[in-house]
N, C-alpha and C positions, 0 to 999 in steps of 0.2 A: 672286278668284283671284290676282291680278296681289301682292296684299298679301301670299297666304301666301306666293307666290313669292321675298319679297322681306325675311322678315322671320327665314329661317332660314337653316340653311348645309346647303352641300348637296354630293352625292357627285357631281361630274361629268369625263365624259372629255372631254380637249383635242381638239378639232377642227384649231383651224390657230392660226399664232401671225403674224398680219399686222402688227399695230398694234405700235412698241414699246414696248418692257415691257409688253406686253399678250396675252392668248391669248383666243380665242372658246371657250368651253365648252358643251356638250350637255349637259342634266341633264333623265334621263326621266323622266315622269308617266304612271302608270297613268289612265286616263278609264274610265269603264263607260257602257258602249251598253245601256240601257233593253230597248231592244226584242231584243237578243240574250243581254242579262245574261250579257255577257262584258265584260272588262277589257280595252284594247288599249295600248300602249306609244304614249306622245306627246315630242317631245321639244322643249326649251327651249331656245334658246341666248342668250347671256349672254356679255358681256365682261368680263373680269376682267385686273386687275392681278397681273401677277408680276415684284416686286422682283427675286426673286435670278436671275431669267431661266434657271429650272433646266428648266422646264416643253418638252415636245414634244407634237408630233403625236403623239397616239396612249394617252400618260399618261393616267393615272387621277388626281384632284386634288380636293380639300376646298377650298369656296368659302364664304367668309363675303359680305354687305353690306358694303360701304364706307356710313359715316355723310353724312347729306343733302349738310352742307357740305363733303367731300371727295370727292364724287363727279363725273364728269365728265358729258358729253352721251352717253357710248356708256359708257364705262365705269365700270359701277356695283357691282363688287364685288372681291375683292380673294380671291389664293390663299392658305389658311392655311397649307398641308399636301399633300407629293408623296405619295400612297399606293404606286401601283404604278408603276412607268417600264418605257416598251414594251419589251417582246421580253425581261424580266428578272421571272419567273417563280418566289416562294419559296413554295416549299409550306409550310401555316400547320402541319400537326401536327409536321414535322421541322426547317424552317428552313433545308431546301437548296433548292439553285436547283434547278429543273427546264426542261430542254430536251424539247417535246413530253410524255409519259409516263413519260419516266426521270429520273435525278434524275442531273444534270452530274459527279458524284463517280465514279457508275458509270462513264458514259462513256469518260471520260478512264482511268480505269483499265481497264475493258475493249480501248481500244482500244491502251495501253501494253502489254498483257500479248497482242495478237494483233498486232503491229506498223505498227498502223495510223496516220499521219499526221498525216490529215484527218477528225476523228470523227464532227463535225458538217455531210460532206459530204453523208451522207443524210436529214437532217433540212431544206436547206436545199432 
């Protein structure tokens, strides 16, 4: 198991970012329970390298293996790819941002056109 973990890249979300240039990552694994032949979510964690230090709490992030000889004693893989960054929300079929259920465009204009503010006073 330890091998397949090790030998692909994977979709994982930032946990914490203690070590520098470094973040801990969460990358889940389905497991099936035999005797209830159900699946249950397991999850991994893993230190990875992040160069450009773009990475947060909360990010969604693409992990590759670092190779044998550039690996350290805790950090053993390395960030390809920022997917999602927290709280910044693009819907895939239109490409706008969305706050909660509505898409930020609306917002702002609905709340220009009823003279409101603070728009995203009640989402927060």
């Amino acid at each position: 198991m330890a091998n397949a973990l090790k030998s692909a890249i994977f979709f994982a979300k930032v946990v914490t970012s203690d070590i520098s240039n470094a973040i801990k990552v969460s990358v889940p694994k389905y497991k099936m329970d035999e005797r209830l032949t159900m699946y249950f979510k397991e999850h991994t964690f893993l230190y990875a390298e992040d160069p450009s230090k773009k990475c947060k709490e909360g990010d969604y992030v693409i992990v590759r293996e670092l190779p044998p000889e550039s690996q350290n004693k805790n950090i053993t893989h390395v960030v390809e790819q920022l997917v999602y960054e927290r709280g910044n929300y693009i819907d895939p079929l239109t490409g706008k941002k969305c706050a909660g259920t509505e898409f930020v465009e609306d917002i702002k204009r609905t709340s220009a056109l009823f003279g409101i503010e603070r728009p995203y006073q009640k989402l927060i």
